[in-house]
N, C-alpha and C positions, 0 to 999 in steps of 0.2 A: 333827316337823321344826322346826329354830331357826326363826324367825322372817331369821334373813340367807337362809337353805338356800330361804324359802316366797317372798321377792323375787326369789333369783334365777331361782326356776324361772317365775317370772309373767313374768320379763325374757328368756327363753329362746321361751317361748311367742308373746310379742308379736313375735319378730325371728320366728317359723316364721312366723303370722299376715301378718306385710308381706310377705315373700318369696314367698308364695302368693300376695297381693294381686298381689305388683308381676307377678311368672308368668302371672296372669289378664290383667292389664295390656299386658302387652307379648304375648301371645297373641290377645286382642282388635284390638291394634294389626295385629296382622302379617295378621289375619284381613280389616281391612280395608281396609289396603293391597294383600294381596289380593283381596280383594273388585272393585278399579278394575282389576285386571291380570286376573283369570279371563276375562271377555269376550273379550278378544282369543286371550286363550289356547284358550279351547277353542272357538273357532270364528272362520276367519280374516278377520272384518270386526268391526269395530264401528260397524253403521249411521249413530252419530249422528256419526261423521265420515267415517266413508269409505262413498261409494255409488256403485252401478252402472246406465248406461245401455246398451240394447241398439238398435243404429239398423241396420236394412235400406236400403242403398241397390240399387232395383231399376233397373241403366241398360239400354240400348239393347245392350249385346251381352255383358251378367254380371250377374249376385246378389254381393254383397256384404255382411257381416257385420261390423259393427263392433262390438264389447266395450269400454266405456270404464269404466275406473274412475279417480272422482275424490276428491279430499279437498277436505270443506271445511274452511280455516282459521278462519273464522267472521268475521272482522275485515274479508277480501277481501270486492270485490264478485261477481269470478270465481272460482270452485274453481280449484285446481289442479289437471292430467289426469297420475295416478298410472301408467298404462297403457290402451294399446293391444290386444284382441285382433282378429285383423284375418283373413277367409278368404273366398276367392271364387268360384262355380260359373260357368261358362258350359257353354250359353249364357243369354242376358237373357232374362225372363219373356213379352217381348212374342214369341219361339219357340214357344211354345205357347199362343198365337189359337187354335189349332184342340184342343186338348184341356187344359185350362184346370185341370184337376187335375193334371197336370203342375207346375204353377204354386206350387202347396199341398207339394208333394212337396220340389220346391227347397228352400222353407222351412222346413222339418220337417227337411230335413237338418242346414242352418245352424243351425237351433234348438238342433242339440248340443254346437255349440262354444260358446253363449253358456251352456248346464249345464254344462259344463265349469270356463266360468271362474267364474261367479258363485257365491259360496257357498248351498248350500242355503237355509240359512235368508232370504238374503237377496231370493231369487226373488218373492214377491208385494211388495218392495216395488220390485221393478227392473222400469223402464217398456218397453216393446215398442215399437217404431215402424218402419214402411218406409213411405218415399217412393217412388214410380214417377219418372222423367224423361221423357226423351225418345222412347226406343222405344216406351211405351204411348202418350203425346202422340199419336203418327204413327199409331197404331191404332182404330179407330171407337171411337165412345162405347159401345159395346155390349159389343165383343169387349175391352174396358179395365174395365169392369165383370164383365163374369165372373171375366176373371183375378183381378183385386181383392177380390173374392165367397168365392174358393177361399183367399187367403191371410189374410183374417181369420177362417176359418170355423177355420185351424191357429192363431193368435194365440189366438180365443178359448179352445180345447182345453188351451194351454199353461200351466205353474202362474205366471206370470210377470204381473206389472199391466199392462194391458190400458186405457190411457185413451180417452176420445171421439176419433175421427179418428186413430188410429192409427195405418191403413191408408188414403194417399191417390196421387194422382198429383201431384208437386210443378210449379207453374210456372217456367216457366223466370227470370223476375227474382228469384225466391228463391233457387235453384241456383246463381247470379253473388253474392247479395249474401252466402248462406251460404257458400261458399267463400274470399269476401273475408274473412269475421270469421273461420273456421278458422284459417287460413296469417294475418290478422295478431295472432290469439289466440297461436298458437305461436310467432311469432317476439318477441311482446311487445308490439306496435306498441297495444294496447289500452288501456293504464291511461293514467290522465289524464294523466301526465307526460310523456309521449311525443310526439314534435314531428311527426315523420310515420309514414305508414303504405306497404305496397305493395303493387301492384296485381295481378291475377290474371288468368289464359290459359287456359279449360280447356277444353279440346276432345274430347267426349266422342265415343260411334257417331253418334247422331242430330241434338246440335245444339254449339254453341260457346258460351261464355259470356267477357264481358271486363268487370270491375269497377275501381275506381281509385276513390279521394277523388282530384277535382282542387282542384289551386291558385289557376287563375286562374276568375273567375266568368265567360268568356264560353266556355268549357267547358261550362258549366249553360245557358248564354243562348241558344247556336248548335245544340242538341238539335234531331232535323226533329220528335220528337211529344216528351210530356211521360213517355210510358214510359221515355224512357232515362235516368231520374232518378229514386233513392228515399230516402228519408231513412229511417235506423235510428238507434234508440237501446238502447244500453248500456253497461254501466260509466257511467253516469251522463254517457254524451257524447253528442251526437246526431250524426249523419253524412248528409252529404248526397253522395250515391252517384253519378259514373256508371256505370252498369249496363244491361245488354243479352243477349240470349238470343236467337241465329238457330237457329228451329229449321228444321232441314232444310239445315243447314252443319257439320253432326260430321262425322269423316270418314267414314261408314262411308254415308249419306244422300248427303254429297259425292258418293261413287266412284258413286252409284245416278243423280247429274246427271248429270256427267260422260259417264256412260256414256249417256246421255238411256235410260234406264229406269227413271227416277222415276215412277209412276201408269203406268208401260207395261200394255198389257196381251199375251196370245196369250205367254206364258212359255215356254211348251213348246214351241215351234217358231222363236221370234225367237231371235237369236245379238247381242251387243253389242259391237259394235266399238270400239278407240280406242288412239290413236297413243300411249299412255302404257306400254301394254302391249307385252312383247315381241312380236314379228311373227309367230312361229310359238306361242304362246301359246294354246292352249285350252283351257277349262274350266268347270267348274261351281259359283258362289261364291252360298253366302245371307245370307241378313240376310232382321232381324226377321219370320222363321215364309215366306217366300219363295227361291226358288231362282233364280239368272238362270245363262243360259248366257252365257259370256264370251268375247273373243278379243283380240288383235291383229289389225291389219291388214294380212294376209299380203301386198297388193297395191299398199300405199301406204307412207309412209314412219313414220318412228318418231322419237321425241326430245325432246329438251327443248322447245325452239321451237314445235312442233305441241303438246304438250301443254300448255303453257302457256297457249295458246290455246284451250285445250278447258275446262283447269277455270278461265281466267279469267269464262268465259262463267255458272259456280257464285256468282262473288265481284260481280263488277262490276254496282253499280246494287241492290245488295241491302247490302253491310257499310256502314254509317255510318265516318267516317273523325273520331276525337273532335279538337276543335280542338288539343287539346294529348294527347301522349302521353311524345315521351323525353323527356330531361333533367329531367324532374318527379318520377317514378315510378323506382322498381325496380320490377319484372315478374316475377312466378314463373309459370311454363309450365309442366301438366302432364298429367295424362292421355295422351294422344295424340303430347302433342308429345314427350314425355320419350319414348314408347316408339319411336315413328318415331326418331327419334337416338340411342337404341340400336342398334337395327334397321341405320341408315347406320352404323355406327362411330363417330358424335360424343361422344358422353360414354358415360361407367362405367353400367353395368345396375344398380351398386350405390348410387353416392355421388352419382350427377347431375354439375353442371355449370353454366358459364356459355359461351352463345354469344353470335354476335351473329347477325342474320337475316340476314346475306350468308352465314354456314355453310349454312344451310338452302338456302343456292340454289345454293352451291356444289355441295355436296354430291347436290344433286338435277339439277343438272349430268352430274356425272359420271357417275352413278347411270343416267338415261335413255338419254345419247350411247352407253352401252356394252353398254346391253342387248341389240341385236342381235347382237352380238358374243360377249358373254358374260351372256347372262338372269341378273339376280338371285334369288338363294336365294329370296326373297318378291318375285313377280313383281307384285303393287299398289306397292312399294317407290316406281317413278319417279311412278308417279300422285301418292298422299301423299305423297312431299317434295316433289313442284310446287305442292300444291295448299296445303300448311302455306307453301311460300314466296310463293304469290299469294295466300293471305287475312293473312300480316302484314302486305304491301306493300303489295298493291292493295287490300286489304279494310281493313285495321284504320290503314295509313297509317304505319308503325313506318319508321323508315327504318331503312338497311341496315348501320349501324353501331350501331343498339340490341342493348343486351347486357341477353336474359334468362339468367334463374337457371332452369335446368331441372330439376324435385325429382320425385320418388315420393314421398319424406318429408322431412317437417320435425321436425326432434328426435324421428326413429325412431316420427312419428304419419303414415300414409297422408296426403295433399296431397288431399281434396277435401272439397266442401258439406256430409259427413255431420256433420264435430265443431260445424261453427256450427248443424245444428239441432238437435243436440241442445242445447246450451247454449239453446237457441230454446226450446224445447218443456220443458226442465226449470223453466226461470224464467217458465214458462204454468203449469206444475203446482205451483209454487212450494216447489219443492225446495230451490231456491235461494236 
């Protein structure tokens, strides 16, 4: 071969040699640019930003299931909550007092929605929690200990992380302040740029809870004990709370004053009367693991007036009335109050609503005067809207031109205490 024929074939060589290079090159590259996308790809989380909480809220008359998935952005002080999975059994756990594997069984069911949503692999690092409320609150320390015995005995069985205290009964001041951080987590009201926040109404079977930041400090001064005040801190703010928890003012503990069969005893043979009820009204109504026989009073009268007098005697001398309440605050109402103004025709079953608390007496107005006449579908109907319009009035002191916001949800997340403990409990495990 000439010697030009023995260069070009070395110059021929060298361009195959780069071209393979640059092949290996750009092969390696795609491999690890790849390499940052297969995670997500073949399995649908990638823990080190997206993670999932599972919160049991156990109330006074349902099981509740919340699934949250969040993302951390890493820069925030709060995740942001990616989704909601949300599903609920009644009746509430304090229904079975008297056989407490029952209890175990609720949760074992709900345990399948949270497999569901969380991705396999993701299950031992997603934490487990349920809170108790009210309904065990109102149950002896004994018969609240078994039930709670039976549902961590399922938590521990489950492939899911499992921290210390996982399984408790929550008190009522936490329940008020965790539902404050929830509702103003979602509306935004949390990050330090925020000028105010708003306050919350939730009125569960067994008790009621009312929190707010106030404005003016004789709000904080004029408290009758020092419980109705708590200071939180996060997002790097401290807050100093009014906050309050009556238990044995939900409504569902209400209807059991009311009817004066609170701590009654002789079940089986006493019948409970009261003017709230239709007049030919009878029947058989439980709550938490008990049965009461119920009526109207065939012999006496019925209506708004008589009953208002009946569940004033639930409110008065018992609600704290806070120095300041309108014009400071917006007010989101939910639980109870959202579902009773369903219930009357006042707002959408879907999208909520804003009233003011003369609808609520309006409405319960009408509702009572016509009972006799034409019984309500839901014959507690006139009771609960009396007794929702004597504990804003007379109990919490709202007057009658305050306009709440009435939600189920806030930006399509459930309206209660569970999303603030969990953010609670994640930033304990320091997830966060």
């Amino acid at each position: 071969m000439t010697p030009a024929g023995s260069l070009l074939l070395l110059l021929l060589l060298s361009v195959v040699h780069l071209s393979r290079a640059k092949v290996r090159t750009s092969l390696l590259d795609l491999t690890h640019s790849m390499g940052g996308l297969l995670p997500s790809l073949s399995r649908p989380a990638n823990h080190s930003r997206i993670f999932y909480s599972v919160m049991f809220d156990a109330g006074s008359t349902g099981t509740r299931i919340h699934v949250y998935t969040f993302i951390h952005g890493g820069l925030e002080e709060l995740p942001v909550l990616d989704n909601e999975m949300f599903h609920s059994i009644k009746p509430g756990l304090s229904a079975y007092a008297d056989s407490p594997e029952m209890a175990g069984h609720t949760v074992r069911m709900l345990l399948k929605v949270a497999k569901k949503t969380v991705p396999r692999l993701e299950w031992k690092r997603t934490p487990l929690f349920l809170r108790a409320t009210a309904g065990l609150r109102l149950l002896s320390a004994e018969r609240a200990r078994l039930l709670l015995e039976q549902v961590q005995h399922v938590f521990d069985e489950s492939p899911f992380l499992v921290p210390d205290d996982s399984v408790s009964i929550m008190n009522g001041t936490n329940e008020g302040i965790l539902a404050w951080i929830s509702v103003n987590y979602l509306t935004g009201h949390l990050n330090a740029h925020s000028e105010r926040t708003v306050g919350i109404l939730d009125l569960g079977g067994g008790s009621t809870q009312i929190t707010f930041l106030p404005k003016l400090r004789k709000t904080i001064e004029s408290v009758p004990v020092a419980d109705y005040v708590a200071k939180y801190d996060i997002s790097n703010s401290t807050f100093e709370l009014y906050t309050y928890s009556y238990l044995g003012n939900g409504l569902m503990a209400a209807r059991l004053a009311t009817l004066g069969a609170l701590g009654a005893e002789g079940l089986e043979w006493r019948v409970f009367k009261s003017s709230c009820l239709p007049k030919k009204f009878r029947d058989e109504w439980s709550f938490g693991g008990l049965t009461y026989r119920v009526s109207g009073d065939p012999d006496g009268l019925a209506g708004y007036k008589l009953c208002y007098q009946e569940v004033l005697k639930v409110v008065k001398g018992i609600i704290h009335q806070p120095h300041e309440l309108q014009d400071s605050n917006v007010f989101y109402a939910f639980s109870y109050y959202f579902d009773r103004a369903v219930d009357a025709g006042l707002i959408d079953g879907v999208h909520g609503g804003t009233l003011e608390v003369r609808d609520f007496k309006k409405r319960a107005k009408e509702v009572c005067n016509k009972m006799t006449k034409h019984p309500p579908i839901r014959s507690f109907l006139c009771m609960d809207m009396t007794y929702i319009t004597c504990l804003l009035k007379d109990g919490f002191g709202f007057k009658e031109s305050t306009v709440l916001q009435l939600t189920k949800k806030v930006n399509n997340v459930e309206a209660s205490w569970a999303l603030g403990a969990t953010l609670d409990h994640l930033h304990d495990l320091k997830i966060l």
